[in-house]
C-alpha positions as CSV (number, residue, x, y, z in Angstrom):
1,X,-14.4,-2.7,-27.2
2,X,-10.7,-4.0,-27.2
3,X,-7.7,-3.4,-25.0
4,X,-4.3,-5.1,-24.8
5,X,-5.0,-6.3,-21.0
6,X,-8.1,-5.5,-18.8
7,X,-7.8,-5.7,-15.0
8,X,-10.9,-6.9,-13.2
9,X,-10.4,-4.6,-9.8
10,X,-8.7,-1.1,-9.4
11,X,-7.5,-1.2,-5.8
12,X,-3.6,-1.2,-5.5
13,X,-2.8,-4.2,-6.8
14,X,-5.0,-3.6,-10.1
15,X,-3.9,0.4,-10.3
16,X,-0.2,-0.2,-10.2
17,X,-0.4,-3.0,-12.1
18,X,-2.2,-0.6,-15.1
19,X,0.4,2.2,-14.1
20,X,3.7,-0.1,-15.0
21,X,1.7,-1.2,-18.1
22,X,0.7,2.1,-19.7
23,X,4.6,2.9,-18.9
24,X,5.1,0.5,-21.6
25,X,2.7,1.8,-24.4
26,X,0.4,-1.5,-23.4
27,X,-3.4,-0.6,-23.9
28,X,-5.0,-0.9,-20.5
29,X,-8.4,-1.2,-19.2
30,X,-9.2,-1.4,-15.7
31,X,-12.9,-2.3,-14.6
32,X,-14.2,-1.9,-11.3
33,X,-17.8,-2.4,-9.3
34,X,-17.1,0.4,-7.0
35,X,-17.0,4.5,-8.2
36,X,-14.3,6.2,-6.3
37,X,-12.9,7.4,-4.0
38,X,-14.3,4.6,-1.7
39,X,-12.9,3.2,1.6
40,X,-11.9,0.0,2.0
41,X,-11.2,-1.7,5.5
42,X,-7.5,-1.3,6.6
43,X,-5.5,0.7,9.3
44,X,-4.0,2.8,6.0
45,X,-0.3,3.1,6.7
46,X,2.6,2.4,3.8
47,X,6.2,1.5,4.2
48,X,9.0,3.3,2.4
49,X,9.3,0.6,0.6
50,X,6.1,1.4,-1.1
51,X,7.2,5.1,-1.4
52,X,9.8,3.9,-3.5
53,X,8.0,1.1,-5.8
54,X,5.4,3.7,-7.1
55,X,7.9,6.7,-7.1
56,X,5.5,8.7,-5.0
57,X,6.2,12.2,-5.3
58,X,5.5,12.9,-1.5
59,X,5.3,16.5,-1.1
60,X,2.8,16.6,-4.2
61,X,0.9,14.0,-2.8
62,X,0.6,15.3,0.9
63,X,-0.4,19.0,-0.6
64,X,-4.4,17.4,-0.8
65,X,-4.2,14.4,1.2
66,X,-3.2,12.8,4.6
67,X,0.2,11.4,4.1
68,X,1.1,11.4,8.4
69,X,4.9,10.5,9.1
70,X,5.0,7.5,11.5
71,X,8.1,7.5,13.9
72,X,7.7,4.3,16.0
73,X,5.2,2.2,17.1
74,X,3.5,1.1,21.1
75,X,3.0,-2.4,21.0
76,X,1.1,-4.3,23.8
77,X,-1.7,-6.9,25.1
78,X,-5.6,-6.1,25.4
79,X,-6.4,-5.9,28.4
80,X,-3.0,-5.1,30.3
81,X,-1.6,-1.6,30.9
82,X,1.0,-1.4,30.0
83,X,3.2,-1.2,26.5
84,X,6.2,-1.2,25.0
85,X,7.4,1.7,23.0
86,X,9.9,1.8,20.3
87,X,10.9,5.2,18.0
88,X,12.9,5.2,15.0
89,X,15.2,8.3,14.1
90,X,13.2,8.9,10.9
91,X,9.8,7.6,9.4
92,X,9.7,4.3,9.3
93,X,6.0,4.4,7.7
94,X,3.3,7.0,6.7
95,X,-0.3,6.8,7.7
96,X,-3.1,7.2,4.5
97,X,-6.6,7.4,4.0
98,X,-7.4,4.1,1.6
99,X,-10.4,6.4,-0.1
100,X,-7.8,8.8,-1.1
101,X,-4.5,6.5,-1.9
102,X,-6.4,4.0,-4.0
103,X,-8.1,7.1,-6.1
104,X,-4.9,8.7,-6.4
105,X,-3.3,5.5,-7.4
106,X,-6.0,4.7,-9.8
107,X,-6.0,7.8,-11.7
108,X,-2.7,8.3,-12.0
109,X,-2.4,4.8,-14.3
110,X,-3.5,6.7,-16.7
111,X,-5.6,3.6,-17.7
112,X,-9.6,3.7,-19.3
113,X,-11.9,3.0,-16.7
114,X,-15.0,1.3,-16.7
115,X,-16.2,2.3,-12.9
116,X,-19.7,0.8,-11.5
117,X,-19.3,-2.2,-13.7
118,X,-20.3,-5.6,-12.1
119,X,-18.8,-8.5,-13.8
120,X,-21.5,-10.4,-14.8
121,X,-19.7,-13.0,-17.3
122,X,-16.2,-14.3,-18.3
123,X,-15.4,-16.7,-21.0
124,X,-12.5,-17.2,-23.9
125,X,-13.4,-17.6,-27.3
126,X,-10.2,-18.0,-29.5
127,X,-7.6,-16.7,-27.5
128,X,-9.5,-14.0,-26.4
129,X,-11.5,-12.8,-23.1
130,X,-14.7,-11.6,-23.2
131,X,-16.2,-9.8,-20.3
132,X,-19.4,-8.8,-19.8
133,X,-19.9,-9.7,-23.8
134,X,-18.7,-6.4,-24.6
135,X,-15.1,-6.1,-23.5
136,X,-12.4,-8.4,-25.7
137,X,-8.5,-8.7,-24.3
138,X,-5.9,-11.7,-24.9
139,X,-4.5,-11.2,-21.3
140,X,-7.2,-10.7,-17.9
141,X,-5.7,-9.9,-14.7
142,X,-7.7,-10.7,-11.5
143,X,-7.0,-7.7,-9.2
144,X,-11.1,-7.9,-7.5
145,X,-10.2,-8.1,-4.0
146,X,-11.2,-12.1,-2.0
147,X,-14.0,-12.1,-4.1
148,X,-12.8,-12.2,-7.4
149,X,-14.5,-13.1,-9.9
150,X,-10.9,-14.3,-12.2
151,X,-10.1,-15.9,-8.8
152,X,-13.4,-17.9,-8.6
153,X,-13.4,-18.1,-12.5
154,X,-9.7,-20.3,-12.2
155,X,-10.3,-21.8,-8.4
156,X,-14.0,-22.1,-8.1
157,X,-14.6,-22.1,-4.3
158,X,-11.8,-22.4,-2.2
159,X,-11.7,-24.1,1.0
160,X,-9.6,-24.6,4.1
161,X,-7.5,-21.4,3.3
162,X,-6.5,-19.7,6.7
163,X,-8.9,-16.1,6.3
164,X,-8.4,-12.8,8.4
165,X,-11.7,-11.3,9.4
166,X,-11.7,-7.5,10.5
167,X,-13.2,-4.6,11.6
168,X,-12.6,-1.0,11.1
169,X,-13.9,2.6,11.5
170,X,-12.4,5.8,10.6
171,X,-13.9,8.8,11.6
172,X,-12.6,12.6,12.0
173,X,-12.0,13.5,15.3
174,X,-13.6,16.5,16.8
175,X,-12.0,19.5,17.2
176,X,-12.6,19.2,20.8
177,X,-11.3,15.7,21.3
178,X,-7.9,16.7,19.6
179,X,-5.9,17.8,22.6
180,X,-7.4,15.1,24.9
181,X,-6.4,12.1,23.3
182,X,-4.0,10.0,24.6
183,X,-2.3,9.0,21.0
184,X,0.0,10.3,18.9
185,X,0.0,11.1,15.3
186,X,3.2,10.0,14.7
187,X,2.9,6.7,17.1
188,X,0.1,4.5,16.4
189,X,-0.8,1.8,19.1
190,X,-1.0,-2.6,18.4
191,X,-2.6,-4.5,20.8
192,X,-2.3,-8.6,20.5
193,X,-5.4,-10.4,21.8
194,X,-4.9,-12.4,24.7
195,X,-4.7,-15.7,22.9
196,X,-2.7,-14.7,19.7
197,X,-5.5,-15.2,17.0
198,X,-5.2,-11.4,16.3
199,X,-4.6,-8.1,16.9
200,X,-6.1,-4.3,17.4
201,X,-5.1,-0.9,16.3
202,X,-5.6,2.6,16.9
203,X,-3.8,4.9,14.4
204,X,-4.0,8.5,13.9
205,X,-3.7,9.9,11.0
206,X,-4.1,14.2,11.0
207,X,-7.5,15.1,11.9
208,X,-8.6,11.3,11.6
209,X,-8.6,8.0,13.9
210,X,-8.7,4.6,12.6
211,X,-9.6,1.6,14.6
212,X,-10.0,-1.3,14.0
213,X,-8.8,-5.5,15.0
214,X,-8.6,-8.8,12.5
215,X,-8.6,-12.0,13.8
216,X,-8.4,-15.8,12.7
217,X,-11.6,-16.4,14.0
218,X,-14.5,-15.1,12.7
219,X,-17.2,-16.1,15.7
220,X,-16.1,-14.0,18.5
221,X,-14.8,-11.1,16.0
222,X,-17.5,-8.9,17.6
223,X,-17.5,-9.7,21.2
224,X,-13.7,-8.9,20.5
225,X,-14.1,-5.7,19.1
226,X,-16.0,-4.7,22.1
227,X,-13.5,-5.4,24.4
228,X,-10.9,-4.3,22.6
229,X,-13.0,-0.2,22.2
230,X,-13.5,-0.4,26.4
231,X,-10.4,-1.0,27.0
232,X,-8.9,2.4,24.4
233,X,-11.8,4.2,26.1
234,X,-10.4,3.2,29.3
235,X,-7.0,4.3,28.9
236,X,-8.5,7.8,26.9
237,X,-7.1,6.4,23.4
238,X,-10.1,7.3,21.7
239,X,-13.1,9.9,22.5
240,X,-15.9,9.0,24.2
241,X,-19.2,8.6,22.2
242,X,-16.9,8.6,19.0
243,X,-19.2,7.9,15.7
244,X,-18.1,4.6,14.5
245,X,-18.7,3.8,11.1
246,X,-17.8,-0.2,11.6
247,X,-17.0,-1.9,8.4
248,X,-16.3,-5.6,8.2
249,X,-13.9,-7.4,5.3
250,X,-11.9,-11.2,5.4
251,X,-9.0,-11.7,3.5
252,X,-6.9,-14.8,2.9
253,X,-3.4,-14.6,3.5
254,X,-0.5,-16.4,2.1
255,X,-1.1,-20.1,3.3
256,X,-1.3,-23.2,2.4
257,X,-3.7,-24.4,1.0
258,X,-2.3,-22.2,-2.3
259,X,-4.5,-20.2,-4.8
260,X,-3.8,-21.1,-8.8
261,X,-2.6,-17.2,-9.4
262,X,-1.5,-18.2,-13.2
263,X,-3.5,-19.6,-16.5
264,X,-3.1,-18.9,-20.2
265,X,-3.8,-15.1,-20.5
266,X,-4.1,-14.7,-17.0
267,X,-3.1,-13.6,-13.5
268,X,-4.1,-12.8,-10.3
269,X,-2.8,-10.2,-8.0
270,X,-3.5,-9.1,-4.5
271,X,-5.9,-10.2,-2.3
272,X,-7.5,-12.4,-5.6
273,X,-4.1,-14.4,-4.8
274,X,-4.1,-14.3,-1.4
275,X,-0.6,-12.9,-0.5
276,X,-1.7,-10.7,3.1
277,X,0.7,-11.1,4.8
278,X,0.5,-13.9,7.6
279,X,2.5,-12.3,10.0
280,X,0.7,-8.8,9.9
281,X,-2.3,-9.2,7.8
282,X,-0.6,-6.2,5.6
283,X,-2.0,-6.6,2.1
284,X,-1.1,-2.7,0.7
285,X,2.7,-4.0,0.2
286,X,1.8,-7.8,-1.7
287,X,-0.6,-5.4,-3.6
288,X,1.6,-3.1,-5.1
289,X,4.2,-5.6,-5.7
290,X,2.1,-8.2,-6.9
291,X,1.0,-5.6,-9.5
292,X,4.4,-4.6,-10.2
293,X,5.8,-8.5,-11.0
294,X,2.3,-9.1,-13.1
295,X,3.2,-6.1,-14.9
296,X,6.6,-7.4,-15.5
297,X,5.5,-10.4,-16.5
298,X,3.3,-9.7,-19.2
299,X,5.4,-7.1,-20.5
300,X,8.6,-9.6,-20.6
301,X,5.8,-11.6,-22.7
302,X,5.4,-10.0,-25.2
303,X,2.3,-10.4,-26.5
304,X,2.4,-14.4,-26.1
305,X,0.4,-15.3,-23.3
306,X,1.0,-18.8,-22.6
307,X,0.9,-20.7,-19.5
308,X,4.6,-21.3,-19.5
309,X,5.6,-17.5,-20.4
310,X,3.3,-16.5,-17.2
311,X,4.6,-19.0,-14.8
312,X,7.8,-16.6,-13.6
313,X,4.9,-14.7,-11.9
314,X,4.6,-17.6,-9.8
315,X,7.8,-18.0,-8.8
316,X,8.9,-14.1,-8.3
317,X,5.8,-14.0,-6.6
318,X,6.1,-16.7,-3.9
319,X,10.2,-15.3,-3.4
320,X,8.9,-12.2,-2.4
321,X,6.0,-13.4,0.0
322,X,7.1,-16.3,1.4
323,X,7.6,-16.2,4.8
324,X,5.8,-18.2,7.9
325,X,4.0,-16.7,10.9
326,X,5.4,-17.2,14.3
327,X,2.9,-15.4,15.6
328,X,0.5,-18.1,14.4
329,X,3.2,-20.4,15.4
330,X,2.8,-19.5,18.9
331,X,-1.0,-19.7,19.0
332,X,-1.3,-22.9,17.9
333,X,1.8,-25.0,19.7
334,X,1.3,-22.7,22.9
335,X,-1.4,-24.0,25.5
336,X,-3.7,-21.6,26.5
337,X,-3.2,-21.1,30.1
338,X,0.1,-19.7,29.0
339,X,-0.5,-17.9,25.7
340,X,-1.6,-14.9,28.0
341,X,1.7,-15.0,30.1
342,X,3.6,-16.1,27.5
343,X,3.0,-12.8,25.0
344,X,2.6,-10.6,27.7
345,X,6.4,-11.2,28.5
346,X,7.6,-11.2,24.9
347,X,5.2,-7.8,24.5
348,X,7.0,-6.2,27.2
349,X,10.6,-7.0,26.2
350,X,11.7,-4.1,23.7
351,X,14.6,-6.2,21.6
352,X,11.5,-8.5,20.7
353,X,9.2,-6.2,20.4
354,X,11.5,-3.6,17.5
355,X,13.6,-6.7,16.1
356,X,10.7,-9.3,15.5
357,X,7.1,-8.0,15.6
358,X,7.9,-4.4,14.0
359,X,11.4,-4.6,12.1
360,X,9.9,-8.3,10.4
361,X,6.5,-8.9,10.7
362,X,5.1,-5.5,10.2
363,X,7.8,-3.0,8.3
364,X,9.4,-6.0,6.6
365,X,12.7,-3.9,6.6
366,X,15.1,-6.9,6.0
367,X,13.1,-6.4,2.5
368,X,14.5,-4.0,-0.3
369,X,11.8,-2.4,-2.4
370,X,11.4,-4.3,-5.8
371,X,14.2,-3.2,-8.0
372,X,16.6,-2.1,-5.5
């Protein structure tokens, strides 16, 4: 079996990625160990931005699935009541369900799929990839999510790279819970943990609720979890006795120590190149655009796959992403019988709060989407 590129990975880095290259008559494969729909650990909200890098047709795509208009944002501290609000005068995001985005995104590339299919070798022979000794393409793209196998195949185990660690349920809210809740649909809620390693959500998204928090440290991920559900239940942000599917997922984001994301014949995109945002932990965005320049790339190749006709991927790559965390910033330089007093103030001041932790580090909207 042959194709012109094969994609290890068909999340939204691998999908859009297939998408732009079936545009350009390129035969595609895309190859995935998960069926779907699936979930996938994430709070599930898109800029418009995004909207307009995958030319989403949002009334079609809202008909059969939760596309929720988010207006503004509450921002806050775990642990202290009391948050600062900011509204927009149009959506400024739109809240998804990963299970359905990802399979819309993935059938849509119009792209054969190999679904269920664990990677169990990768090796070159003659200018040509062989996966699995049954699939043969010239150029491999590593779209598999931290785990990788392209990404392990061209870094081999990585260490010292900073990783995000989360946890996240989704759940349908009961009918009866609906009216009760203290959240709304078009609002979702951030808390910042007490010593700036991370942060919560609670976002809700039509007749579903998403919660979830990602930290820097992976020890006291659970014991912060907890705290961080009393403290919704508390303030009647989420139902009592609410079914929590908990799912768990780490991430590296774009930090130093950096990922090799090009070889001969091929590239890596998304999470396998570790562009999450550091500021946000927002890997939906560097997916799709990550996909988008890889795309680009190869196509601009044409069918010479060279290390040095790759190599722009780098460099339009780290333009787009680059970018360093202040919130990480803060954690580290501030000592930590202030950090507490310290973001509680800067939580609580509004021109902060839309200006610098929403307008920059979570809706990037100094940023044009790609092609604009």
């Amino acid at each position: 079996m042959t194709c012109d590129v094969l994609i290890v990975g068909g999340g939204p880095a691998g999908s859009t990625c297939a998408w732009r290259l079936r545009q350009a008559g390129l035969d595609v494969m895309v190859v995935d160990l998960a069926t779907f729909p699936r979930d996938k650990v994430c709070a599930g909200w898109i800029t418009p931005q995004v909207v307009t890098e995958l030319c989403l047709d949002t009334q079609a795509y809202a008909r059969r699935r939760t596309f929720q208009p988010i207006i503004g944002f509450r921002v806050g501290l775990i642990g202290r009541h009391r948050e600062t609000a900011v509204t927009y005068d149009g959506p400024v995001s739109f809240g998804i369900r990963r299970c359905e985005f990802d399979h819309y995104l993935l059938q849509r590339a119009d792209a054969r799929l190999a679904l269920g299919a664990p990677i169990s070798t990768i090796r070159k022979d003659r200018g040509q990839w062989i996966v699995n000794d049954a699939i043969r393409a010239p150029m491999l793209i590593g779209a598999g999510g931290s785990g990788c196998p392209v990404a392990r195949m061209l870094n081999g185990v990585m260490r010292g790279r900073p990783l995000v660690v989360a946890r996240e349920a989704e759940s349908r809210i009961a009918a009866a819970d609906r009216e009760s809740l203290a959240i709304e649909p078009d609002v979702p809620e951030l808390f910042f943990c007490r010593d700036l390693q991370g942060y919560g959500w609670c976002v809700r998204k039509g007749e579903y609720l998403n919660v979830g928090l990602g930290r820097l440290d992976p020890r006291s991920l659970p014991a912060a979890t907890a705290r961080f559900v009393a403290f919704l239940e508390a303030r009647k942000k989420i139902p009592p006795r609410f079914p929590w599917p908990w799912r768990g997922h780490a991430y590296a984001v774009n930090a130093a120590p950096r990922r090799r994301i090009v070889d001969a014949g091929a590239l890596l995109v998304g999470d396998a190149a570790g562009v999450a945002d550091s500021q946000s932990g927002e890997g939906i965005r560097q997916a799709v655009e990550s996909g988008l320049l890889a795309a680009q790339t190869i196509v601009e190749a044409d069918g010479l796959f060279s290390r040095d006709r790759l190599d722009p991927y780098a460099a339009r790559l780290e333009a787009r992403c680059a970018g360093a965390s202040l919130s990480g910033a803060l954690a580290r330089i501030v000592p930590d019988r202030v950090k507490t007093v310290v973001a509680g103030r800067l939580l609580e001041a509004p021109s902060f709060v839309r200006h610098v932790v929403l307008d920059r580090w979570f809706l990037h909207r100094q940023q044009l989407a790609l092609g604009r």
